[in-house]
C-alpha positions, 0 to 999 in steps of 0.5 A: 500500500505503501508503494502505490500511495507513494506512486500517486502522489509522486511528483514526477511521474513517469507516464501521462498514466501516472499522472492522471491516477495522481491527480484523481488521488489527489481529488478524491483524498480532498473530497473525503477530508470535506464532511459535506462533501463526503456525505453528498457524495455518499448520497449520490452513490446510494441514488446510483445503487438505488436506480441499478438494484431497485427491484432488490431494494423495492420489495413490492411492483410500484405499479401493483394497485391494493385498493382495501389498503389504500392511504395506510400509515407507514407500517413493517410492512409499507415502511411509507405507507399506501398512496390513494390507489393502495400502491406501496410508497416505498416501492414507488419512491425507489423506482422513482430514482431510476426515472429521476437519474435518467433525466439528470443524466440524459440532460447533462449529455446533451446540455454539458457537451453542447455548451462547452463546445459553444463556448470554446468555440465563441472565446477562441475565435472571438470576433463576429463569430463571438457575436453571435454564438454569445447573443443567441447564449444572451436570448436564452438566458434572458428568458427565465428557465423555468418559464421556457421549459413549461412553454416547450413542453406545453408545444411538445406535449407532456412525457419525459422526452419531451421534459428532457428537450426542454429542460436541456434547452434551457441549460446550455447557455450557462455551460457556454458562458462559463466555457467562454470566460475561461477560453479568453483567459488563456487563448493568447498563452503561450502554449496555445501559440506553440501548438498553432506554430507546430500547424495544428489546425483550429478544430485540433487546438479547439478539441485537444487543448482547450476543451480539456482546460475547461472542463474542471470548472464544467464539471463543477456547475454541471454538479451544481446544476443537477439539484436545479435540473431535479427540481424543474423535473419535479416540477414538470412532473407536479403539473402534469407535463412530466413523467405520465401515470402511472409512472412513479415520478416524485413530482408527480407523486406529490401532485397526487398526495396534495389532496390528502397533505392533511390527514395521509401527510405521508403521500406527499411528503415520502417522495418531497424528502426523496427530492430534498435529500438528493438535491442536497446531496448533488450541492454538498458534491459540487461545492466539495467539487468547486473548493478541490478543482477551483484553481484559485483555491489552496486545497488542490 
């Protein structure tokens, strides 16, 4: 074990291998020594094994309807209860991880990549193609998200494909302007003129070496991000524009448990604490994430 601590932490490695290894060591030794971090990072993890072993973990079918027992109390045998159908609310929250964890991950595919590659693009030729890029980025982010993501939906039609279109529709602007803001800081270095002076193309100097200099502070607001992304979800799927019965989704399931907030509390508020705990969770990680990765800071 010795060998292998004194290998990651070496500072001068041997390979591009060992480098890449060292600084991830490094990284991950750093979120552990931060307690929010750990814990949010311990959150997502229990998300992620929820999502993969929830027929495991579930105990009941979330979609199984048992009307003589409906709306019962949490009990040994519904540890959160019936809902107004009679379905176990444990059973519904847990699938409903899986549907929550698809949407985060299938707009930060195609919002993160996108805006990063927007972003570069406008900081490292600057000029009117600047111009443009960053004045289509100013009319989406002049719009309020929330607002936008209801409008698409509404012209797209509920469900979640159509919930993920729009949510990363009105995500990708802040990706762009962060990417931008870190390109300008270094597209007139020295290094970037060497590579230009060996003959490297725009699209090589673009993918090779300046997409990889941004990505530390993407990965961090993409993190960040992810509690925001959940909560549009959540609310997407409270009015009706989301994930369609009888799918389990948690903004949908509060939705339905409104009427009931007084008497069976535990309808609506079941999956409200799913949606706060990995919210939480997904902050707690991207502030570790933003104190580690931030240059500027001293815990590298």
């Amino acid at each position: 074990m010795a060998d292998i601590h004194g290998w990651l932490i070496d500072d001068s490695p041997a390979s591009r291998f060992q480098a890449r290894a060292g600084r991830l060591y490094r990284i991950v030794s750093a979120l552990a020594r931060n307690p929010l971090a750990a814990i949010g990072a311990i959150i997502i993890l229990a998300l992620i094994v929820t999502a993969a072993f929830a027929p495991l973990i579930a105990g009941h079918d979330p979609l199984q309807q048992d009307l003589p027992h409906r709306l019962l109390p949490p009990s040994s045998t519904n540890w959160m209860g019936t809902d107004e159908l009679g379905r176990d609310i444990w059973a519904r929250v847990i699938y409903g991880s899986r549907i929550t964890l698809v949407i985060v991950m299938l707009v930060v595919v195609l919002t993160a990549p996108a805006g990063l590659l927007i972003g570069a693009i406008s900081g490292y030729f600057g000029g009117w193609v600047d111009r443009i890029l960053m004045g289509v980025t100013d009319i989406f982010l002049s719009m309020p998200n929330l607002i936008l993501a209801l409008a698409l939906v509404a012209a797209l039609g509920p469900g979640i494909e159509n919930a993920v279109i729009a949510i990363a529709v009105t995500s990708w602007p802040s990706y762009a302007r962060i990417a931008r803001a870190e390109v300008l800081t270094f597209r007139n270095a020295e290094f970037i003129a060497a590579v230009r002076l060996q003959g490297a193309s725009a699209a090589r100097v673009i993918i090779g070496h300046v997409l990889p200099l941004c990505t530390a502070s993407l990965i961090v607001r993409v993190t960040l991000d992810m509690a925001g992304i959940i909560l549009t979800a959540a609310g997407l799927g409270f009015i009706g524009l989301g994930a369609q019965p009888p799918l389990p989704e948690w903004g949908a399931m509060i939705a339905r448990g409104r009427s009931f907030i007084l008497e069976q509390w535990w309808v609506a508020t079941m999956p409200g604490f799913a949606i706060i705990l990995v919210s939480l969770g997904f902050c707690f990680l991207g502030d570790g994430l933003r104190d580690v990765l931030d240059p500027k800071s001293g815990e590298r």
